[in-house]
C-alpha positions as CSV (number, residue, x, y, z in Angstrom):
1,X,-21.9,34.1,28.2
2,X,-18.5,33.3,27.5
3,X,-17.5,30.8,24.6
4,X,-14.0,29.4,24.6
5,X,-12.7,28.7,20.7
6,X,-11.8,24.5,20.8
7,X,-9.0,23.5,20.6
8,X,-7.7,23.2,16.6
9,X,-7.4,20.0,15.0
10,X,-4.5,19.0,13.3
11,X,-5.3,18.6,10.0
12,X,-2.2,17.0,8.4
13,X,-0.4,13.2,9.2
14,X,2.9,13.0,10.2
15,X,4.2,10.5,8.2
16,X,7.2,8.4,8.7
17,X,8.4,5.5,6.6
18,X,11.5,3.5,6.5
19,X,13.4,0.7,5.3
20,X,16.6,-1.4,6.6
21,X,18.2,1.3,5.2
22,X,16.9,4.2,7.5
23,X,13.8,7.0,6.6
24,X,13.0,7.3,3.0
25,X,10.1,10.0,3.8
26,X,9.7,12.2,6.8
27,X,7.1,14.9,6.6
28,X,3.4,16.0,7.0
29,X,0.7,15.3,4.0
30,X,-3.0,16.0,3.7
31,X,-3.7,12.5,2.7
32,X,-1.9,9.1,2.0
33,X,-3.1,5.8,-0.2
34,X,-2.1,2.2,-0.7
35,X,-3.3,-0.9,-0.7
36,X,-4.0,-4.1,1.1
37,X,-5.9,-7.5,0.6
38,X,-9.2,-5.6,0.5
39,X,-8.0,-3.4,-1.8
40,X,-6.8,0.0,-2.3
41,X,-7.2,2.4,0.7
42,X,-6.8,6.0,1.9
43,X,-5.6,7.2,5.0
44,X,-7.0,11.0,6.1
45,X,-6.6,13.3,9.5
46,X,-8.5,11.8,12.1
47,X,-8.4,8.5,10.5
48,X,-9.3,5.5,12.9
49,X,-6.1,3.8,14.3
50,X,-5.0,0.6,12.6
51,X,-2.4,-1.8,11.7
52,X,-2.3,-3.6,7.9
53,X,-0.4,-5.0,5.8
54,X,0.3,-3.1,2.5
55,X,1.3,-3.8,-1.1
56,X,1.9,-2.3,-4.2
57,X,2.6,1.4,-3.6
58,X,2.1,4.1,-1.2
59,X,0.8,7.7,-2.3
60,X,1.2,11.0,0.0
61,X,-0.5,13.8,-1.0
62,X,-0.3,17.5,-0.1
63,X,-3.3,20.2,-1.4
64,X,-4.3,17.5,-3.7
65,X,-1.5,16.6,-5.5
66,X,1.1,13.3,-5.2
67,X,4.3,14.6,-3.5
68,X,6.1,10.9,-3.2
69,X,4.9,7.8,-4.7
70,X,6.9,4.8,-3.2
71,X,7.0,1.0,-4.4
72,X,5.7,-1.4,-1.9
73,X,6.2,-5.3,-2.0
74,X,5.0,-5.9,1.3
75,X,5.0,-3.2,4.2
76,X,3.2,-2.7,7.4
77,X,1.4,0.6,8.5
78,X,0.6,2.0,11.8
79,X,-1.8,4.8,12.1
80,X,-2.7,6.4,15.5
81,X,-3.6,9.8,16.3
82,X,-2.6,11.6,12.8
83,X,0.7,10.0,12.6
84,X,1.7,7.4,10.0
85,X,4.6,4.9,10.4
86,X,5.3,2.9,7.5
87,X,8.1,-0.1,7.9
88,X,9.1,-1.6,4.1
89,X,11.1,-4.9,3.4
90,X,9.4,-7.0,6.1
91,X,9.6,-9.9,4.4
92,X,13.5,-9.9,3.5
């Protein structure tokens, strides 16, 4: 009997987010947090797709530590299939 190895999993999020002004952050991350009316969330690989509105800040993190911590008034996010798109100034 034969066993074929499965196919890998990515394990990262490509994560894009931009203003008016073009990309501020382009890059993969183990993890990413911010925060919505419910509260503060995180995002991880394989994360179940969704749209929200987020506030206050958002946190990427790469083998547990905070590479970029942005300022958030009001954003939306976009998470489908490991990749993260976050659009900032919405409201301007």
């Amino acid at each position: 009997m034969v066993f074929e190895t499965p196919p890998k999993i990515e394990e990262k999020l490509a994560v894009v987010i931009r203003d008016r002004g073009g990309v501020l952050y382009e890059g993969k991350v183990d993890s990413l947090s911010s925060y919505n009316d419910q509260g503060p969330f995180d995002v991880l690989a394989l994360h179940a797709n969704f749209i929200s509105i987020i506030k206050k800040s958002v946190s990427l993190r790469l083998r547990g530590k905070v590479v970029e911590d942005l300022p958030v008034e009001t954003g939306v996010m976009a998470v489908k299939a490991n990749n993260v798109e976050v659009y900032l100034g919405i409201l301007h």
